[in-house]
N, C-alpha and C positions, 0 to 999 in steps of 0.2 A: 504494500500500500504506500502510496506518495501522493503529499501535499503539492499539486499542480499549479503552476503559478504562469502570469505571463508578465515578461521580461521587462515589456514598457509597463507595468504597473511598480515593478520593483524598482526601477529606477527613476520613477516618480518619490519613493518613500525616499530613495540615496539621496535626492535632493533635497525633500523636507528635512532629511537627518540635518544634512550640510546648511540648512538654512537656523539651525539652533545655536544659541549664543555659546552654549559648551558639548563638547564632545561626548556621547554618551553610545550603548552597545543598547541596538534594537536587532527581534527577532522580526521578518518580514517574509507571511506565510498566508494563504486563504483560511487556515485553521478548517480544513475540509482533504479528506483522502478519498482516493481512488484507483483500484487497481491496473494494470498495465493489460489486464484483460480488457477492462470496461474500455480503456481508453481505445485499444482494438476492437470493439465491437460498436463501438459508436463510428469510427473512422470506414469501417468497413459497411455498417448500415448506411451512413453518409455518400459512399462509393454506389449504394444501391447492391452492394454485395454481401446482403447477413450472414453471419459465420454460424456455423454448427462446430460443434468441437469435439474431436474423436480423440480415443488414449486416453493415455494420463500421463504424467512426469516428463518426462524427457522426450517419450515418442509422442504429447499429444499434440494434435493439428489441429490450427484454423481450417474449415472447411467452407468455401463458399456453396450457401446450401442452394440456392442456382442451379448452377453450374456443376456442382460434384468436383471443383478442382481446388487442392490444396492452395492455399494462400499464406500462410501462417505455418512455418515450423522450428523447432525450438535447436538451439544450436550451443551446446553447454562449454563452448569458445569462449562466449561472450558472459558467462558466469561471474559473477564478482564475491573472490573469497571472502571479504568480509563483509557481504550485504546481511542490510536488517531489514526487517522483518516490513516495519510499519516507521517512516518519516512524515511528520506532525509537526508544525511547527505550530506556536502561540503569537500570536504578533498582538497581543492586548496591550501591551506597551505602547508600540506604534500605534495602535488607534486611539488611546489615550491621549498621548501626548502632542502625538503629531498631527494628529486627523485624520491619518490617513490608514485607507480601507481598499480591497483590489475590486478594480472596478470589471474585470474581467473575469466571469464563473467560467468551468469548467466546458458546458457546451461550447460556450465564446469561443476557449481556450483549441478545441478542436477543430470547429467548423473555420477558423482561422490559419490552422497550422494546414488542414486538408486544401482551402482555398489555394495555398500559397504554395504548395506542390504540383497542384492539379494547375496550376499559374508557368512554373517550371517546365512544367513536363509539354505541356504546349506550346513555348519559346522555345525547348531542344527539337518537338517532332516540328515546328518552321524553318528552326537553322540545320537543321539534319535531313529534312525532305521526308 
C-alpha cells in the first residue's frame, strides 16, 4: 500500500515551507493509500481494458478480460529487499500550519498520469510513422 501523491501538489507545500519565517521539518502526504493493484486496474479500466487476475504470487497475471491477452506480469527483478509493507504519510502538520492540502485525489492522480502516456505514445506513433 502507498500514499499516492502528485508532484505539482508537493511542490506547492516546498514552497509554502520556504515561504515561513523559520525553518521547520513537514511530512507532505494525501494521508490516503492504495495499492499498486488498484492503481492497475483503474489505468487499465481507463484503457477500456479491465483486468481479471489469474495465479497468485509470482506467477499471477493481469488479464485483459476482452481480449484473453496477458497485460500485467510480475517480474521478481524488480523486487525491493527492503520494501514495507504499507507507506502512510500524516501531513497534519502541513495543513495546520501551512494551509496546505493536495489538491489532486487519486483518480486525478491517474487519469492524468494515463492522459500523458497515451499523449507520448501518439507523438512517437507520428514521429515513427
Amino acid at each position: 500500500m502507498r500514499d499516492w501523491g502528485f508532484a505539482g501538489d508537493y511542490v506547492e507545500a516546498m514552497w509554502l515551507m520556504l515561504q515561513q519565517p523559520e525553518p521547520d521539518d513537514y511530512v507532505v502526504a494525501t494521508g490516503e493509500t492504495h495499492s499498486v493493484r488498484e492503481f492497475a486496474e483503474k489505468v487499465f479500466a481507463r484503457l477500456d481494458m479491465p483486468l481479471e487476475w489469474q495465479g497468485s504470487g509470482v506467477t499471477e497475471r493481469g488479464i485483459d478480460s476482452k481480449t484473453g491477452k496477458i497485460v500485467i506480469e510480475i517480474d521478481p527483478k524488480y523486487f525491493r529487499p527492503a520494501e514495507v509493507d504499507l507507506l502512510l504519510g500524516d501531513a497534519g502538520k502541513a495543513r495546520a500550519q501551512l494551509g496546505w492540502k493536495p489538491k489532486t485525489d487519486f483518480d486525478s492522480l491517474v487519469e492524468m498520469m494515463v492522459a500523458a502516456d497515451l499523449s507520448l505514445a501518439e507523438r512517437d506513433k507520428r514521429a515513427n510513422g
